[in-house]
C-alpha positions, 0 to 999 in steps of 0.5 A, spaced: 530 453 614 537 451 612 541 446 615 545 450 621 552 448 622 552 449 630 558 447 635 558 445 643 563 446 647 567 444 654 573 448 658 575 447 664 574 454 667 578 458 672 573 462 679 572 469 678 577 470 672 573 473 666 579 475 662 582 468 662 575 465 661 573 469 655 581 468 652 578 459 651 572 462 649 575 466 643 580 460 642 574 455 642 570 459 638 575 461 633 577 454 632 569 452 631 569 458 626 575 455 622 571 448 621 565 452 619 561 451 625 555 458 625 554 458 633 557 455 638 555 455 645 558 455 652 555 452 659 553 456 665 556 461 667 562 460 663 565 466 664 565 467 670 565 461 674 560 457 678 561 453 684 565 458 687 559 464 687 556 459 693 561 463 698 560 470 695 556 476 699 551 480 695 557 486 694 561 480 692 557 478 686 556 485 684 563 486 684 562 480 680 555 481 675 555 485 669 551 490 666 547 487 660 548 489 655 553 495 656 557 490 660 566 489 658 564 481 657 558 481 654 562 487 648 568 482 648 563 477 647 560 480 641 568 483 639 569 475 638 563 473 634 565 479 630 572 477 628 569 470 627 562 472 623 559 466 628 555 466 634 557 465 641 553 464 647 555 463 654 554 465 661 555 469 666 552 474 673 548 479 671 545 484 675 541 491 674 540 498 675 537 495 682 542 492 684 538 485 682 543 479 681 541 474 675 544 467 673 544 469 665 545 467 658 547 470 653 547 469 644 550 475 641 553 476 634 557 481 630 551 485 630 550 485 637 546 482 643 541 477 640 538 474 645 539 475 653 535 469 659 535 469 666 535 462 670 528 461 672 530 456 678 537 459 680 541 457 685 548 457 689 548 463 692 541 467 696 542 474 693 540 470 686 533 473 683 528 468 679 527 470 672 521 470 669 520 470 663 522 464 658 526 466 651 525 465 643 529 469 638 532 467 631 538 464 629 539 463 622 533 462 620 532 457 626 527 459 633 531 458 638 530 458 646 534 457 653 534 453 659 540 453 664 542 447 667 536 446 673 530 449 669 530 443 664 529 439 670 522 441 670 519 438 664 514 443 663 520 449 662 521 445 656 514 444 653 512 451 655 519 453 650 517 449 645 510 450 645 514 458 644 515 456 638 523 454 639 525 448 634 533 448 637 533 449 645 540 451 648 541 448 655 548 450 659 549 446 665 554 447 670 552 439 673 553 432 674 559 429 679 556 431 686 552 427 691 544 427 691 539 423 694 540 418 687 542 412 687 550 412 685 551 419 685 557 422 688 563 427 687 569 424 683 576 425 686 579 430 684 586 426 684 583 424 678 583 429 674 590 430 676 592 423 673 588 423 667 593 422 663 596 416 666 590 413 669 584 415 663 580 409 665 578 410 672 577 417 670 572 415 664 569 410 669 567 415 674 564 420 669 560 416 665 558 412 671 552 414 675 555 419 678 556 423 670 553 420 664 549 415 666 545 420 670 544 425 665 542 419 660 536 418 665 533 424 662 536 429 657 534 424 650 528 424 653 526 432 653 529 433 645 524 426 643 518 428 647 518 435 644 521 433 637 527 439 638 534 439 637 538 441 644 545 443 645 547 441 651 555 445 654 558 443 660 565 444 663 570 440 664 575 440 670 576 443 676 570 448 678 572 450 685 573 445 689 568 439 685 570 436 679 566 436 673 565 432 667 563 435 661 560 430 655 558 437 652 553 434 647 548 435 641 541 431 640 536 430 635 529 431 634 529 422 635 532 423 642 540 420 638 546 424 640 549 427 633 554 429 636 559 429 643 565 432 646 569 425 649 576 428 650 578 429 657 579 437 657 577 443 652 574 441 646 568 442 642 563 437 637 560 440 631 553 438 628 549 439 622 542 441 625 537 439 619 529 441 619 526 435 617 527 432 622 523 436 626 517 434 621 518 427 622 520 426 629 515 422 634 515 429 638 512 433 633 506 428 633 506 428 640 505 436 640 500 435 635 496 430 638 495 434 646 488 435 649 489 441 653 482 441 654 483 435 659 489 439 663 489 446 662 486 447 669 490 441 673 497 444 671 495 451 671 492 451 679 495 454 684 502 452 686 507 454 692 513 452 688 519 449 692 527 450 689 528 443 694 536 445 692 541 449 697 548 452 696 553 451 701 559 454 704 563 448 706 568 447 701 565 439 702 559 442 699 554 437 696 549 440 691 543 436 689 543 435 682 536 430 682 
């Protein structure tokens, strides 16, 4: 494998409003393009929004969701990438020829769709469907996977997709900055935001504090170390509907250190050089290695009712576990 040059990316978008949502993420990705990055990668739902979707009938989200692949974002998406000769991935509703509704992700290039996930643990809306499937494709060379936001959660997504093969895993999160039965979460004041440039200090304390960063600290390191992989992590920045979101897009290495991290308080991107030594020499590929599923192949893989334990709410002072 060569050394890849990929790019993650934050924006505040704007609910319902594909056109402009896909106008920042040709802006963003032409930029990333320009500096020589080969990928670049967008959060959850970033075409079409999030937060919002909590409030929207089933005829509302499929007014809302695409057709993928003949769907009009995914042929802007692709148009993009072309124009750029980079990759894109980003997300937006899906639904089928059923009428299903899917959370999905999608990597496409000039060539087409290369890749197409469905949130296996989705929530805000109730006419959401489960994907059940997990995702491997080539990038470049690379294996790759995705996981969106809540999926990586569950720990064992993560070591089933690395076990799939995947050397670099896309993790696209709409999360943080909402109240949860963790010690120190909370949503931040919108007024904030709104204040940002002549108050960024109390904005950044709110952010990276326990509400924001710190949370995620507790745990996404650990999912790139323990697994010996590279994950690039995109979050927006911003107002999502009514709750505030605060980015910190990041890439990290196979040693669990970030590479590479978006710190600006609005639309940016970061870029990184994804090199595949250190997939060798990471604990986490040892770690792999060294697994005796002789011993618990038969306790992870007994019989289990699974509960989501995650709600949406209509309230425009909705609180949605993040934990």
């Amino acid at each position: 494998m060569d050394n890849i040059k990929i790019s993650t990316a934050q924006f505040e978008n704007r609910s319902g409003d594909k056109n402009y949502n896909l106008s920042q993420i040709e802006k963003l990705t032409k930029q990333a393009a320009l500096k020589g990055s080969q990928v670049i990668a967008f959060h959850e739902c970033s075409v079409t929004g999030y937060t919002f979707a909590r409030n929207l009938s089933k005829k509302q989200m499929l007014d809302l969701a695409e057709y993928i692949p003949d769907g009009p974002s995914i042929k802007r998406l692709i148009q993009i990438a072309s124009e750029n000769d980079i990759a894109v991935l980003a997300g937006l509703f899906e639904k089928d020829k059923d009428d299903k509704l899917y959370k999905s992700y999608v990597c496409v290039d000039k060539t087409g769709l290369l890749a197409r996930f469905r949130k296996i643990h989705p929530f805000i809306n109730p006419y959401l469907t489960a994907g059940d499937s997990y995702c491997i494709f080539d990038l470049y060379g690379w294996k790759c996977g995705i996981l969106i936001c809540y999926d990586n959660n569950i720990i064992e997504n993560v070591r089933a997709t690395t076990l799939l093969g995947a050397d670099i895993i896309f993790m696209p999160h709409v999360t943080m900055c909402t109240p949860s039965t963790r010690p120190g979460a909370g949503f931040v004041d919108p007024e904030l935001w709104k204040n940002r440039e002549s108050d960024p200090t109390s904005l950044r304390l709110e952010f990276d504090g326990m509400k924001g960063r710190g949370w995620l600290m507790k745990w996404l390191p650990a999912r790139a170390y323990d697994n010996g992989i590279y994950v690039v992590f995109s979050n927006p920045i911003g107002m999502d509907d009514d709750q505030l979101k605060n980015g910190c897009s990041m890439i990290i290495d196979p040693f669990g250190d970030i590479i590479a991290e978006c710190r600006h308080l609005g639309d940016d991107f970061v870029t990184a050089t994804i090199i595949p030594e250190k997939l060798t020499e990471s604990g986490g590929s040892r770690y792999i290695k060294a697994r005796r599923p002789d011993l618990y192949r038969n306790i992870i893989g007994r019989a289990h009712k699974s509960e989501q334990n995650v709600v949406w709410f209509k309230s425009k002072k909705a609180q949605s576990s993040q934990s």
